[in-house]
C-alpha positions as CSV (number, residue, x, y, z in Angstrom):
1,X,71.5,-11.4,90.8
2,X,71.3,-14.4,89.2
3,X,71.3,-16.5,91.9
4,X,67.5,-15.2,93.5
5,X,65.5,-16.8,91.1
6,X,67.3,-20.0,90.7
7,X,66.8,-20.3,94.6
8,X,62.9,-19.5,93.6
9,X,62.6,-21.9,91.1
10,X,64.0,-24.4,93.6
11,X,61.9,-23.7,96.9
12,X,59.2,-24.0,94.4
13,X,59.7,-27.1,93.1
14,X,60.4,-28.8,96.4
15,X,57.0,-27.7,97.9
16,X,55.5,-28.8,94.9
17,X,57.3,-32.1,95.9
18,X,56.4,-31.8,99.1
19,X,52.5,-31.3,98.6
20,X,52.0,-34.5,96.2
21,X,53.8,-36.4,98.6
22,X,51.4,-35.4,101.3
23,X,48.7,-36.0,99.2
24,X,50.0,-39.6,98.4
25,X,50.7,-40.6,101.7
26,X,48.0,-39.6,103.5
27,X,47.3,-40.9,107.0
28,X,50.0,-43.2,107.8
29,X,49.6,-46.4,110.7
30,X,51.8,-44.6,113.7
31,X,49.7,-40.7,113.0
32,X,47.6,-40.1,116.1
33,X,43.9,-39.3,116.2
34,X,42.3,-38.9,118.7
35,X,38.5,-38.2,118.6
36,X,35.8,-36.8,121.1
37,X,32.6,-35.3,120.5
38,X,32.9,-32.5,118.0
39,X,36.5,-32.2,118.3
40,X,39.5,-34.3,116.7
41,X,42.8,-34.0,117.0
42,X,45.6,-35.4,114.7
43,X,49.2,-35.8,115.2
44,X,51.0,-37.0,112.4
45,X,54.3,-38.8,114.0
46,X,54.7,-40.8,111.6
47,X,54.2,-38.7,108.3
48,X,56.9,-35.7,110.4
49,X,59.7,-38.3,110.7
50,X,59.6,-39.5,106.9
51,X,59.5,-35.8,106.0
52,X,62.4,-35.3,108.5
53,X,64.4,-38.0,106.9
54,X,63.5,-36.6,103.4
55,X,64.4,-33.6,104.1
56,X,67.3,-34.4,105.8
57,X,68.8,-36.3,102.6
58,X,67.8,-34.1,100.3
59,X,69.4,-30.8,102.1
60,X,72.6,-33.1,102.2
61,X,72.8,-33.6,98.3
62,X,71.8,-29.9,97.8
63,X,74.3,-28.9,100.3
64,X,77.2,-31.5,98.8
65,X,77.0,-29.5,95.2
66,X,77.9,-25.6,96.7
């Protein structure tokens, strides 16, 4: 029982992370945009991979302490 809101406390803190790291990034060089008319279109590439990689190492360190 335990356990539950330990794993709260921790999926809250990492999309806490997660959000001010958004908002400090921002738009980086290889995102898409593409524009026309009224309508615009935006496909972060760039911001998705360093998330990926993020993600990626930080899942490994969590995973490494079980």
């Amino acid at each position: 029982m335990t356990e539950m809101p330990k794993l709260l406390m921790i999926i809250g803190a990492v999309l806490f992370a997660a959000g001010l790291f958004m908002q400090a990034i921002g738009k980086l060089p290889g995102d898409l945009v593409f524009k026309k008319g009224n309508t615009t279109f935006f496909f972060p590439i760039a911001t998705s991979i360093i998330i990926s990689i993020l993600l990626t190492v930080l899942l490994s360190i969590f995973g490494r302490f079980k």
